[in-house]
Chimera marker file (.cmm) of the C-alpha trace (Angstrom):
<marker_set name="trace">
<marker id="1" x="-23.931" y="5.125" z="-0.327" r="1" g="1" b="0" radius="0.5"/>
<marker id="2" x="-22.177" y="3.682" z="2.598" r="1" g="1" b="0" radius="0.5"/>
<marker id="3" x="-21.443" y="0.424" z="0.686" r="1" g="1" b="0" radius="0.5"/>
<marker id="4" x="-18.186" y="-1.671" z="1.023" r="1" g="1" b="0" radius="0.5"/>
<marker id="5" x="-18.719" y="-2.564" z="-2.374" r="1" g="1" b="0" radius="0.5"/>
<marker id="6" x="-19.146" y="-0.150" z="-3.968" r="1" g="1" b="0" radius="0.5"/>
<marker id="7" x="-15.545" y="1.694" z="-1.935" r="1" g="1" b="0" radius="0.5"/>
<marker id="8" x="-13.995" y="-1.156" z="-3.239" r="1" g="1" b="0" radius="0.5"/>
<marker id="9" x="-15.444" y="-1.228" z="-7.106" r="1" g="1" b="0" radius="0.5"/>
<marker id="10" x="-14.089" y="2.692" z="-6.819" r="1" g="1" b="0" radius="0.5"/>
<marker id="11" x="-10.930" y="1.924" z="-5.754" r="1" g="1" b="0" radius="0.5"/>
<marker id="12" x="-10.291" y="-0.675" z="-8.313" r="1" g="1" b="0" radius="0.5"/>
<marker id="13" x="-11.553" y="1.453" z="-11.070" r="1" g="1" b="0" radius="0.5"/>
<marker id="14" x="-8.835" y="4.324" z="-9.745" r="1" g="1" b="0" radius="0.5"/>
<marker id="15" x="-6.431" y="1.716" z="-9.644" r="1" g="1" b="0" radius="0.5"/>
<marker id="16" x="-6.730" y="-0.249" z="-13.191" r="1" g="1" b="0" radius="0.5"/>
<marker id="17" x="-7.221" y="3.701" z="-14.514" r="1" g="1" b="0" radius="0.5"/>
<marker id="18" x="-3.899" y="4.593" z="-12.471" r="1" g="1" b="0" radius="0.5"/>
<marker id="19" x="-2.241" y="1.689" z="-14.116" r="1" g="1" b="0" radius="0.5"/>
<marker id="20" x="-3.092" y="2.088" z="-17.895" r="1" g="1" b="0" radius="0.5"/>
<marker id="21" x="-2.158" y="5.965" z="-17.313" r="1" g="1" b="0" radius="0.5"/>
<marker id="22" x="1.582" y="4.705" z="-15.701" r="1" g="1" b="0" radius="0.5"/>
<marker id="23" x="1.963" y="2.350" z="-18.618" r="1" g="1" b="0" radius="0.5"/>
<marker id="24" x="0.661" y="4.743" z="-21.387" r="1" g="1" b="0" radius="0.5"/>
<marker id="25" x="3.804" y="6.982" z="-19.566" r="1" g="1" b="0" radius="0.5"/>
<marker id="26" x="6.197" y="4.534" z="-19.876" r="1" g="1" b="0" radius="0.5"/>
<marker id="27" x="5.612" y="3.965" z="-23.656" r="1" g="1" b="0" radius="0.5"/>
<marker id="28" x="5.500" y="7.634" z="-23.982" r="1" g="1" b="0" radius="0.5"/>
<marker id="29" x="1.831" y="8.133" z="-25.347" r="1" g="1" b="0" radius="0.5"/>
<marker id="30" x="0.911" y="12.180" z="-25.732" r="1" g="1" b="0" radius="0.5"/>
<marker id="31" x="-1.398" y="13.447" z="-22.957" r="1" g="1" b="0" radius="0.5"/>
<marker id="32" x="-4.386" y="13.367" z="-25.310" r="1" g="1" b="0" radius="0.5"/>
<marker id="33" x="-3.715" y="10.062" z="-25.372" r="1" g="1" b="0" radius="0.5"/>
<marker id="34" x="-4.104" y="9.076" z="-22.213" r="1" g="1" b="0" radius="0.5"/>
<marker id="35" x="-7.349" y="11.981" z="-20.900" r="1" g="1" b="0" radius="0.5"/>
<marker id="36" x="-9.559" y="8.852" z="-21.163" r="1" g="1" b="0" radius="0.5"/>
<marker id="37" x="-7.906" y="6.950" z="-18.643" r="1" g="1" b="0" radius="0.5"/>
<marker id="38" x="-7.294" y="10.511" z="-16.179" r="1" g="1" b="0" radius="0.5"/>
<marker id="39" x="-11.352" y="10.854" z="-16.602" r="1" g="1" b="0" radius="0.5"/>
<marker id="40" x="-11.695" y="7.457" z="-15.356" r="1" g="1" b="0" radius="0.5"/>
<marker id="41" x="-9.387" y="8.118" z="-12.423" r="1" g="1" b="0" radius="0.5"/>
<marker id="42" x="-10.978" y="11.077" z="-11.786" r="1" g="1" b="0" radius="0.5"/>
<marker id="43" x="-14.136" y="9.854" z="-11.757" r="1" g="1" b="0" radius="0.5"/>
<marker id="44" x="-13.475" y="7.242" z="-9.166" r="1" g="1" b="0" radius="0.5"/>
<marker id="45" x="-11.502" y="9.588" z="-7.300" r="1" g="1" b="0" radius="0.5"/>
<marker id="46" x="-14.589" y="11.721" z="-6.818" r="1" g="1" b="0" radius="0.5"/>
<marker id="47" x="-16.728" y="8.441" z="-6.036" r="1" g="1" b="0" radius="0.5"/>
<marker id="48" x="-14.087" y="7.557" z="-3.014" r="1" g="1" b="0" radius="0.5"/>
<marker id="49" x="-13.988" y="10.915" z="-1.664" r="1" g="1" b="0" radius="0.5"/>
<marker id="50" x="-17.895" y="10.948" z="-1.787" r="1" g="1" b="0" radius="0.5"/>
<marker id="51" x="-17.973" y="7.503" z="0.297" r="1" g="1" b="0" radius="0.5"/>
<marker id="52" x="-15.482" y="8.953" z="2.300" r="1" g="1" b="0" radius="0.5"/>
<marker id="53" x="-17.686" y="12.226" z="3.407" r="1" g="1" b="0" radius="0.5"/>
<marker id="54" x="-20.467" y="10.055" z="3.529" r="1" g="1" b="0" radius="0.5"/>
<marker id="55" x="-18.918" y="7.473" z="6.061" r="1" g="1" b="0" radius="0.5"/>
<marker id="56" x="-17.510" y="10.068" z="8.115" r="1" g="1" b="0" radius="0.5"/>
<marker id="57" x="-21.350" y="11.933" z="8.523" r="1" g="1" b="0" radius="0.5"/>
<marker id="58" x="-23.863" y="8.930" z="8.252" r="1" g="1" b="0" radius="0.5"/>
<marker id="59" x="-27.494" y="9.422" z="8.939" r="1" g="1" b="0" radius="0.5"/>
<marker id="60" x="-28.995" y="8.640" z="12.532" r="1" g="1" b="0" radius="0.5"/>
<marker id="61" x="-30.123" y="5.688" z="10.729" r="1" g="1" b="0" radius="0.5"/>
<marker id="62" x="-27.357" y="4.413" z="8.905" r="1" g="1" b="0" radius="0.5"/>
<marker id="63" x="-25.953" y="4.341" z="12.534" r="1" g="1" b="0" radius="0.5"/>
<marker id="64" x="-28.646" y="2.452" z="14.024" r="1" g="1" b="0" radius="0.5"/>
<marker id="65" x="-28.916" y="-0.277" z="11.379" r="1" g="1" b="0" radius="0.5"/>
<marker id="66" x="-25.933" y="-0.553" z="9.401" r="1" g="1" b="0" radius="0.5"/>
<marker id="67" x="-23.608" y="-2.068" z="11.401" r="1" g="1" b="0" radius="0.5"/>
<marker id="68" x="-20.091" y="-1.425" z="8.772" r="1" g="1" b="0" radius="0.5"/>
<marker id="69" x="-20.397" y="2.575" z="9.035" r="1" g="1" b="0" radius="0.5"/>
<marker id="70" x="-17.020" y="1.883" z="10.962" r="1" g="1" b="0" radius="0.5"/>
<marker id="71" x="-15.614" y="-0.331" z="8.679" r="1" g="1" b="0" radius="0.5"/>
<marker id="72" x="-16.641" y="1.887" z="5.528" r="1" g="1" b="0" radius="0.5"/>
<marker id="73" x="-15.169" y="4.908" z="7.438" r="1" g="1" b="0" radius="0.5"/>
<marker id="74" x="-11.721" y="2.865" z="7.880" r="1" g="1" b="0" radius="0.5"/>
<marker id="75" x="-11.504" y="1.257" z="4.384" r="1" g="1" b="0" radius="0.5"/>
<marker id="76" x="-12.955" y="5.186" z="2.760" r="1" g="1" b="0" radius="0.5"/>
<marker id="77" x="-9.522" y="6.583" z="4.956" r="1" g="1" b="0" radius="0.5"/>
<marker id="78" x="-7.698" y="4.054" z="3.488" r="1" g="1" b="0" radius="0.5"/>
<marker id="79" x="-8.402" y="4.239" z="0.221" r="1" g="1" b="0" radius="0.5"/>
<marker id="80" x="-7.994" y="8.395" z="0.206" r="1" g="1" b="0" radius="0.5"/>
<marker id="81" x="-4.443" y="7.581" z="1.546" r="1" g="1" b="0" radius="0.5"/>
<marker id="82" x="-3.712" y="4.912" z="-1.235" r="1" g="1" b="0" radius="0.5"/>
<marker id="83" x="-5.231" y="7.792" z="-3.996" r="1" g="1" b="0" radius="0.5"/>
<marker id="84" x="-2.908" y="10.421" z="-2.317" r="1" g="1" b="0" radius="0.5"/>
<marker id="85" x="0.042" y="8.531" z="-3.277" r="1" g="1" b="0" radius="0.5"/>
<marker id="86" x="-1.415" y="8.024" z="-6.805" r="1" g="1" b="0" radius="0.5"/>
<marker id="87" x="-2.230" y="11.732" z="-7.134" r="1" g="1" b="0" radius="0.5"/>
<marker id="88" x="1.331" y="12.675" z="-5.911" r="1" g="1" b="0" radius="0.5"/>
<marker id="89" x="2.899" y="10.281" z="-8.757" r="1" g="1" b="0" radius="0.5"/>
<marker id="90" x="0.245" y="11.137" z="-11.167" r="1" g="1" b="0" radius="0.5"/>
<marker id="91" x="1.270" y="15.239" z="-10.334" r="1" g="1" b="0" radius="0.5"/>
<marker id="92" x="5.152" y="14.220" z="-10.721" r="1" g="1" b="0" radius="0.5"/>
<marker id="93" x="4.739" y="12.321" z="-14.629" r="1" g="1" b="0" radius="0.5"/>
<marker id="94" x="2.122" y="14.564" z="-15.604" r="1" g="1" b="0" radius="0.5"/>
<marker id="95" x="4.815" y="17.509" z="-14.970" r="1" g="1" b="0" radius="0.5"/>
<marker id="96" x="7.443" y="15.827" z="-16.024" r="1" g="1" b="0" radius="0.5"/>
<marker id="97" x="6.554" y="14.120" z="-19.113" r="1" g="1" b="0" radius="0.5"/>
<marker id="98" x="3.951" y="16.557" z="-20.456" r="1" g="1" b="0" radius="0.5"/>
<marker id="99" x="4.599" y="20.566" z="-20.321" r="1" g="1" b="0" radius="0.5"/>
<marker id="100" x="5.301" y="21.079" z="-16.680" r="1" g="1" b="0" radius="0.5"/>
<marker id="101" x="2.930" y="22.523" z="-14.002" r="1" g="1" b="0" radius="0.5"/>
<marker id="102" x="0.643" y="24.012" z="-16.672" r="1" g="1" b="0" radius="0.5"/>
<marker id="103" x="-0.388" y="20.663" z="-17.852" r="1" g="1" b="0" radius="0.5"/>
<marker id="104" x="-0.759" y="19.371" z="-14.097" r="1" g="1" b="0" radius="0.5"/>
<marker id="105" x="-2.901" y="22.691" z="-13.313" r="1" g="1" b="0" radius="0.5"/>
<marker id="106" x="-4.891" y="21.882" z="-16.443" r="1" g="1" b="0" radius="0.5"/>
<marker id="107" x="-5.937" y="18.379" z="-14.882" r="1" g="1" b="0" radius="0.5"/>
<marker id="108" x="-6.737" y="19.739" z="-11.689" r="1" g="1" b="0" radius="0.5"/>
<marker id="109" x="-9.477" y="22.367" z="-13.699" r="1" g="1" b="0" radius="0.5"/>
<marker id="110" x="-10.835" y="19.545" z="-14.992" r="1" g="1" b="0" radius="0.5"/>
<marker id="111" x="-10.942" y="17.408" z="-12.147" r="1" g="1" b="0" radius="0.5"/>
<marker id="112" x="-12.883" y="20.125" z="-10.092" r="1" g="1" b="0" radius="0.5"/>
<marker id="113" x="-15.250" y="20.395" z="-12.670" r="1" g="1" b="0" radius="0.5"/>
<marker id="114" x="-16.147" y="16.456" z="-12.798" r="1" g="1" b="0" radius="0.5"/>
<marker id="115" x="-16.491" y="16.853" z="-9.225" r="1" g="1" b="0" radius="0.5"/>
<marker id="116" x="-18.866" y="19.809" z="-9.780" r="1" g="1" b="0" radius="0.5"/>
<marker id="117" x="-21.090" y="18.196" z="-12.104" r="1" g="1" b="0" radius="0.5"/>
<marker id="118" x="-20.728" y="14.554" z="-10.141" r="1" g="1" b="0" radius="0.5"/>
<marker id="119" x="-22.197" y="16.347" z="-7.328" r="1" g="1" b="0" radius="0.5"/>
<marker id="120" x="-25.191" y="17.979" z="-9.215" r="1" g="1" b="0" radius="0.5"/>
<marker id="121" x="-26.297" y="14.828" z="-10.812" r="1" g="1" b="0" radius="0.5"/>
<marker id="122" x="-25.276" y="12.082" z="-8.704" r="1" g="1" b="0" radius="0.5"/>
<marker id="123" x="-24.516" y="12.804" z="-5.073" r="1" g="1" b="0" radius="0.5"/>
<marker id="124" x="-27.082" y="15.316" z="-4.798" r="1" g="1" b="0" radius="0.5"/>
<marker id="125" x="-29.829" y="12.718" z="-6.095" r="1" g="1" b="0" radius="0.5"/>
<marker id="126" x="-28.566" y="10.094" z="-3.633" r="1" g="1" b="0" radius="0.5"/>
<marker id="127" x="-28.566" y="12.297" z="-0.657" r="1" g="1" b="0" radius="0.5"/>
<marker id="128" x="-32.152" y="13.384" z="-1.331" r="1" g="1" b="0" radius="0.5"/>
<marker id="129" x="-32.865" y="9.438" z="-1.805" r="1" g="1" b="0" radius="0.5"/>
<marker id="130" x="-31.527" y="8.748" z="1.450" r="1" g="1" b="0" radius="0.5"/>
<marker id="131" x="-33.128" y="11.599" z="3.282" r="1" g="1" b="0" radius="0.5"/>
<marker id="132" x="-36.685" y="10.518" z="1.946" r="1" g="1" b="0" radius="0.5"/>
<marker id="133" x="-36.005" y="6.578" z="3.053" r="1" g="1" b="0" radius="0.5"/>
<marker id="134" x="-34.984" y="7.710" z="6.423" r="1" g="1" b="0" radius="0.5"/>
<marker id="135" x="-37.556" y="10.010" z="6.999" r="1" g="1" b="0" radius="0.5"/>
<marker id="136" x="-40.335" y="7.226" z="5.158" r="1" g="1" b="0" radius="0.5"/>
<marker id="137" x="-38.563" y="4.641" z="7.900" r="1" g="1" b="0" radius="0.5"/>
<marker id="138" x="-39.623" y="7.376" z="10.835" r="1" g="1" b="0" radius="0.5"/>
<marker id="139" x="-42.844" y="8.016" z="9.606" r="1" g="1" b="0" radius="0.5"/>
<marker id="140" x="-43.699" y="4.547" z="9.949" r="1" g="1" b="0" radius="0.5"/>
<marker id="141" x="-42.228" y="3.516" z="12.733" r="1" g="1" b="0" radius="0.5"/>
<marker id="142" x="-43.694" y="6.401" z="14.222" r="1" g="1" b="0" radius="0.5"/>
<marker id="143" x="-47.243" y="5.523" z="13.032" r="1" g="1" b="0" radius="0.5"/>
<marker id="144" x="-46.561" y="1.770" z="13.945" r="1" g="1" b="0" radius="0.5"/>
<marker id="145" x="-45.747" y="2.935" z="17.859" r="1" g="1" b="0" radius="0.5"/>
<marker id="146" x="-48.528" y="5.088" z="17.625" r="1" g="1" b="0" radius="0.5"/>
<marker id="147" x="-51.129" y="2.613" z="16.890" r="1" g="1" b="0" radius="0.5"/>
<marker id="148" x="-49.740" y="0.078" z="19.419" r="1" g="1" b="0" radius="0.5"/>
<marker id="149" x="-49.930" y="2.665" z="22.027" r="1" g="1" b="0" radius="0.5"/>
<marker id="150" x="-53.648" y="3.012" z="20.447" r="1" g="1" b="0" radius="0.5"/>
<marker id="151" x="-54.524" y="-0.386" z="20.055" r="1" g="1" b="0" radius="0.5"/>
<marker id="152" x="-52.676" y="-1.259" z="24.000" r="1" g="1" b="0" radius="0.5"/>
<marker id="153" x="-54.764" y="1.691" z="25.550" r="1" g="1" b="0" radius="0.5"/>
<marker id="154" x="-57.939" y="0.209" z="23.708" r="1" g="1" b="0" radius="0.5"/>
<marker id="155" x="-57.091" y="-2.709" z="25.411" r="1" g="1" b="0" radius="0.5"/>
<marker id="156" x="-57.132" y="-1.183" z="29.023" r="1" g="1" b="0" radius="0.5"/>
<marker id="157" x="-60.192" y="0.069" z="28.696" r="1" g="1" b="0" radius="0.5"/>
<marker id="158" x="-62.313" y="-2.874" z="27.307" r="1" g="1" b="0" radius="0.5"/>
<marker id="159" x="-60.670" y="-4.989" z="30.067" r="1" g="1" b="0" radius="0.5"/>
<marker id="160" x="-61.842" y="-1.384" z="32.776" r="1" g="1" b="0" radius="0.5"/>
<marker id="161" x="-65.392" y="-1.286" z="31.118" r="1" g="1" b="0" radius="0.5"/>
<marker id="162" x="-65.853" y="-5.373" z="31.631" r="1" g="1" b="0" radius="0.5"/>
<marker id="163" x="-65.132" y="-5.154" z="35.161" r="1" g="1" b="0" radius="0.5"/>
<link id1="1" id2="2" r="1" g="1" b="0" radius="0.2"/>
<link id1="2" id2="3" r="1" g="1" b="0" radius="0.2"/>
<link id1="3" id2="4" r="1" g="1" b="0" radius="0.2"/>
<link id1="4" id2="5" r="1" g="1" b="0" radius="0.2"/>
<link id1="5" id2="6" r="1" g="1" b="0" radius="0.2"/>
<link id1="6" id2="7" r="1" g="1" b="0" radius="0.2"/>
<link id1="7" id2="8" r="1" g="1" b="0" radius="0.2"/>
<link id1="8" id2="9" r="1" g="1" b="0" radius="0.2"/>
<link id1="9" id2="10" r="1" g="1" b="0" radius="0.2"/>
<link id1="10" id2="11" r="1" g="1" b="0" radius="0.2"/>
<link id1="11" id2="12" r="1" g="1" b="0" radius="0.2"/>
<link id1="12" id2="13" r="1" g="1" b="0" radius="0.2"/>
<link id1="13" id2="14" r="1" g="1" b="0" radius="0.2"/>
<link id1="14" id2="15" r="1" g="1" b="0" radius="0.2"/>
<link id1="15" id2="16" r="1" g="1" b="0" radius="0.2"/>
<link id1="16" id2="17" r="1" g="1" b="0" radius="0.2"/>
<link id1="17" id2="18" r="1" g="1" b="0" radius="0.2"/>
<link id1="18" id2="19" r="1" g="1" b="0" radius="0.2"/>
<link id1="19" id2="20" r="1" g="1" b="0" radius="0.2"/>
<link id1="20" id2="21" r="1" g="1" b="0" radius="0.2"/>
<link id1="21" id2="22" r="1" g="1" b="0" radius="0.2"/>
<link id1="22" id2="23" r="1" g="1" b="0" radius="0.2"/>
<link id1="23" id2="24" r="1" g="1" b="0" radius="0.2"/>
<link id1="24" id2="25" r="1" g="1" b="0" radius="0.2"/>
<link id1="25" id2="26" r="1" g="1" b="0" radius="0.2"/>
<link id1="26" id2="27" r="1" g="1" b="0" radius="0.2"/>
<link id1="27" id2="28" r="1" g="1" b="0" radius="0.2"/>
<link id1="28" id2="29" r="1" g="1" b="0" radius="0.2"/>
<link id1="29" id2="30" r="1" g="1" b="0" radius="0.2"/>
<link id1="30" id2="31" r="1" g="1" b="0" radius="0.2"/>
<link id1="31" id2="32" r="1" g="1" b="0" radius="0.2"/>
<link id1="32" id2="33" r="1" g="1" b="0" radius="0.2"/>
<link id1="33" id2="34" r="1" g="1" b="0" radius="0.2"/>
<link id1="34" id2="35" r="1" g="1" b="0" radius="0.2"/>
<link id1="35" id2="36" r="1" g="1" b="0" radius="0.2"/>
<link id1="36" id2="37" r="1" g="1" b="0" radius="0.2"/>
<link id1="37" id2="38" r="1" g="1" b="0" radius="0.2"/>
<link id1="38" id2="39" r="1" g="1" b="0" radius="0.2"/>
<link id1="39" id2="40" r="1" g="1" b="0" radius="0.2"/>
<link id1="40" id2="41" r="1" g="1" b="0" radius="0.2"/>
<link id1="41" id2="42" r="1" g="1" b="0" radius="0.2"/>
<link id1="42" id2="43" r="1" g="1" b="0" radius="0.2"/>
<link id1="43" id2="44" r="1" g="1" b="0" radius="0.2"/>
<link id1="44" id2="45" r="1" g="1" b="0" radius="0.2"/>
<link id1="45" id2="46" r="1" g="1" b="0" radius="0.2"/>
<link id1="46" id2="47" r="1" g="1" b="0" radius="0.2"/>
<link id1="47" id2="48" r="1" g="1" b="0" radius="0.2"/>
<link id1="48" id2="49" r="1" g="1" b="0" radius="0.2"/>
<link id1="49" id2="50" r="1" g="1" b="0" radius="0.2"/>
<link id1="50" id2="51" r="1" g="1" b="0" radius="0.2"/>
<link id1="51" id2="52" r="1" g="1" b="0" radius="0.2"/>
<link id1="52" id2="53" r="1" g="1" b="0" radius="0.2"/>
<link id1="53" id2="54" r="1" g="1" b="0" radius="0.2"/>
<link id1="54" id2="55" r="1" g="1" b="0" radius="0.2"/>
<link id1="55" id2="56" r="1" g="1" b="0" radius="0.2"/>
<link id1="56" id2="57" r="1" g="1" b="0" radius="0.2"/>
<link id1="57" id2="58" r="1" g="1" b="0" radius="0.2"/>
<link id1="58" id2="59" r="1" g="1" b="0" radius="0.2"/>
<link id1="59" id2="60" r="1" g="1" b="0" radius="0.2"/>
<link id1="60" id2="61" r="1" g="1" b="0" radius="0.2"/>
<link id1="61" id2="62" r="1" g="1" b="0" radius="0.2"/>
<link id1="62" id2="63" r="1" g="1" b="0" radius="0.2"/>
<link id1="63" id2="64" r="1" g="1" b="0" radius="0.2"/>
<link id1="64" id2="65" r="1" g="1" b="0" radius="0.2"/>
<link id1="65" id2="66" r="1" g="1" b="0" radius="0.2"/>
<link id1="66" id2="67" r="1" g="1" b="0" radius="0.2"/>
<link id1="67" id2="68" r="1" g="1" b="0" radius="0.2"/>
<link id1="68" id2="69" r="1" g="1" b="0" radius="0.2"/>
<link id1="69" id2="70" r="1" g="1" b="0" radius="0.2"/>
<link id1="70" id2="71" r="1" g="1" b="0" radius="0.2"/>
<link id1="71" id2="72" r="1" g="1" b="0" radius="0.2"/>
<link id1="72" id2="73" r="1" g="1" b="0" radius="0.2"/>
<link id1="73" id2="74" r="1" g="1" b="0" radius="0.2"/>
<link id1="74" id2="75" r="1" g="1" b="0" radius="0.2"/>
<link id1="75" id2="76" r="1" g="1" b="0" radius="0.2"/>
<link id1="76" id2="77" r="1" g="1" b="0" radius="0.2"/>
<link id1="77" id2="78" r="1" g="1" b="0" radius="0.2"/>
<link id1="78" id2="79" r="1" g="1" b="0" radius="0.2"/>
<link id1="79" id2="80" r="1" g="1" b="0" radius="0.2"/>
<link id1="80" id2="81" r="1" g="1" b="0" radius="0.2"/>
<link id1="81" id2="82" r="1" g="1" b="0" radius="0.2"/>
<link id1="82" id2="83" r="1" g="1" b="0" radius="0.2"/>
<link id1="83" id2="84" r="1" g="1" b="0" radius="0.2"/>
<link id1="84" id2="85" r="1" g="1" b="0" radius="0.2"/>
<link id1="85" id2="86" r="1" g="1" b="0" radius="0.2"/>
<link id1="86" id2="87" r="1" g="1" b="0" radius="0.2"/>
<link id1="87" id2="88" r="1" g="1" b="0" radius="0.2"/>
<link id1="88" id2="89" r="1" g="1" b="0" radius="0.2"/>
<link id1="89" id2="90" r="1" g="1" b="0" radius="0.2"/>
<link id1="90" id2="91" r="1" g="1" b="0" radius="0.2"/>
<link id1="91" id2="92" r="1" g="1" b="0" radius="0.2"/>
<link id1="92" id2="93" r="1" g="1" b="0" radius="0.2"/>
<link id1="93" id2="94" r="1" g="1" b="0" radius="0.2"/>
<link id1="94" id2="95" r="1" g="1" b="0" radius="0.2"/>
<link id1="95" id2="96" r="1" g="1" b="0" radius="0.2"/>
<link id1="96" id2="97" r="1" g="1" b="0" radius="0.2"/>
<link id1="97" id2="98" r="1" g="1" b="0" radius="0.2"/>
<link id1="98" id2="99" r="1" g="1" b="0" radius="0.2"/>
<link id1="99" id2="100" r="1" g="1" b="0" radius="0.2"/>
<link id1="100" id2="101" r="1" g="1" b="0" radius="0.2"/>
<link id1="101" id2="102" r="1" g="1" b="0" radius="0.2"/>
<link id1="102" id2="103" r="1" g="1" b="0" radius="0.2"/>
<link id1="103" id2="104" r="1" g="1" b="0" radius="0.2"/>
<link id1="104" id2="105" r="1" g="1" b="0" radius="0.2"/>
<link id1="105" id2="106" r="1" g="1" b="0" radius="0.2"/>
<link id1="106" id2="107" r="1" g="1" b="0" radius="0.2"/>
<link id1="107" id2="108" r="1" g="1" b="0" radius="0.2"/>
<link id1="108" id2="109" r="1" g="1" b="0" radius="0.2"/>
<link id1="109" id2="110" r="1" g="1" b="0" radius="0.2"/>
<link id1="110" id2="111" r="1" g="1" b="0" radius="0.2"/>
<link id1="111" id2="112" r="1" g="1" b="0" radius="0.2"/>
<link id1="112" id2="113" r="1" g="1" b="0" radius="0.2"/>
<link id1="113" id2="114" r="1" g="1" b="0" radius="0.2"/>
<link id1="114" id2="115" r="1" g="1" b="0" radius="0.2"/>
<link id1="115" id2="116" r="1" g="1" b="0" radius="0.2"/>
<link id1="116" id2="117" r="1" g="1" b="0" radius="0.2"/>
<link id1="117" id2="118" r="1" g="1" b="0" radius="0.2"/>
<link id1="118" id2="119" r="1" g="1" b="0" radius="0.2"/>
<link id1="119" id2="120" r="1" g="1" b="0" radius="0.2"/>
<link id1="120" id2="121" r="1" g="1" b="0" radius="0.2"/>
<link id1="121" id2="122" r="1" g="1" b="0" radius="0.2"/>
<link id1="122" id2="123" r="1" g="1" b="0" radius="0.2"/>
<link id1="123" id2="124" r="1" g="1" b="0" radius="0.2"/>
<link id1="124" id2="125" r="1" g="1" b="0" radius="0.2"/>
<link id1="125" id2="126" r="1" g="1" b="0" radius="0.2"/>
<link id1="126" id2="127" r="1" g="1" b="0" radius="0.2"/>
<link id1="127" id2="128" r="1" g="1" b="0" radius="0.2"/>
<link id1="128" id2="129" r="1" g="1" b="0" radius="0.2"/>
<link id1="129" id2="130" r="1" g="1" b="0" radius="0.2"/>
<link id1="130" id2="131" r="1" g="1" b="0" radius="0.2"/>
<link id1="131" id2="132" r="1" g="1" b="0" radius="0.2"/>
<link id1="132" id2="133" r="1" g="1" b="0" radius="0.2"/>
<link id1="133" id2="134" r="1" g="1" b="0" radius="0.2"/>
<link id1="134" id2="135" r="1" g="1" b="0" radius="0.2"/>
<link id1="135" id2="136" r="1" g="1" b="0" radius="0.2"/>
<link id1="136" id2="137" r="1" g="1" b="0" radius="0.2"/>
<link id1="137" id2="138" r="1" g="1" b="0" radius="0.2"/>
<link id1="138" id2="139" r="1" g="1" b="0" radius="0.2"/>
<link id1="139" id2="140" r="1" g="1" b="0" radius="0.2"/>
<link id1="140" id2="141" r="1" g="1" b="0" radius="0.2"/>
<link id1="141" id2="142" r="1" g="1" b="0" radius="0.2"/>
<link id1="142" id2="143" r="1" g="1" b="0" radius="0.2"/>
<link id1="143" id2="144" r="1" g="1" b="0" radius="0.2"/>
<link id1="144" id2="145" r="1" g="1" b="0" radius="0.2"/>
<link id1="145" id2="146" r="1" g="1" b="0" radius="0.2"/>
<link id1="146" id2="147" r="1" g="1" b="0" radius="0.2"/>
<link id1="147" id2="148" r="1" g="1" b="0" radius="0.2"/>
<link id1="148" id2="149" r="1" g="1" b="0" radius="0.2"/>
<link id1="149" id2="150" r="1" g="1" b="0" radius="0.2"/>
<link id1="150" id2="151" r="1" g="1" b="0" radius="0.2"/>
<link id1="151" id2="152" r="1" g="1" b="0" radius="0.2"/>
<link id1="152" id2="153" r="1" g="1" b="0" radius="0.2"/>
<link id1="153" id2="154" r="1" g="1" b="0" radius="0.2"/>
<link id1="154" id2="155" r="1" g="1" b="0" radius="0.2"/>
<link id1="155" id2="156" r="1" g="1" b="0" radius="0.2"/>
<link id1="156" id2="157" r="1" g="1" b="0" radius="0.2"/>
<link id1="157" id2="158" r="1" g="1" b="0" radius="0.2"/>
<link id1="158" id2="159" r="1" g="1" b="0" radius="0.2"/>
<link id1="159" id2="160" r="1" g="1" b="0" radius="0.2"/>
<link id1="160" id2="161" r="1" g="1" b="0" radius="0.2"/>
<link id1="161" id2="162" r="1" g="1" b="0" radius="0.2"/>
<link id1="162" id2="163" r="1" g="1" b="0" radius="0.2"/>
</marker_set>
């Protein structure tokens, strides 16, 4: 999952989500009002932090061949930062405009658990996909060196039994 694109699709998403949740503020919507647009946040949140992890512990051949690990690594930091500040002023209206730091400890149970179940049906799945193509990729590039060393020691010896 070491995809620019899909960083930045999660960092919009947490954005636009961040946005409709300061505006619903601002016209003073309830707090049930507004849990659509905290899931959404959430959810990208998760997504970002996953890239992040990811970035910062690629595979041995997500190093060899894709050359914006780097990149990913410094836009994933990035975007953490930027979602820092949006947690901090998410923490400060939640608590201020909606029961205090009950309602803000509320969120943050439900947060965990969209992580929780984001990581049992999606990041697990896409781990064990990438750990089956990588090990596919050194299976056959194993048995591809292994029958040119074959098919090259073949060689020597036709060329040693025509002598």
């Amino acid at each position: 999952m070491l995809d620019p694109v899909t960083l930045s699709l999660a960092v919009s998403g947490a954005t636009q989500a961040y946005g409709a949740i300061k505006k619903a503020v601002m016209f003073s919507k309830e707090l049930d009002e507004i849990t659509g647009e905290i899931g959404k946040w959430m959810t990208a949140v998760s997504d970002i932090d996953n890239i992040h992890k990811s970035a910062n512990n690629p595979s041995m051949l997500e190093k060899l061949f894709n050359g914006s690990v780097e990149s990913v690594a410094m836009e994933s930091f990035a975007a953490k930062k930027k979602i820092q500040k949006q947690r901090e002023e998410l923490k400060n209206f939640i608590i201020g405009n909606y029961g205090g730091p009950s309602a803000w400890e509320e969120i943050l149970r439900e947060e965990g658990r969209i992580r929780k179940a984001r990581q049992e049906a999606i990041y697990a799945k896409e781990e064990q996909k990438a750990m089956i193509r990588d090990y596919t990729i050194m299976g056959i590039a194993g048995l591809i060196g292994a029958l040119a060393l074959i098919w090259m020691l073949w060689i020597i010896s036709m060329a040693m039994v025509d002598k």
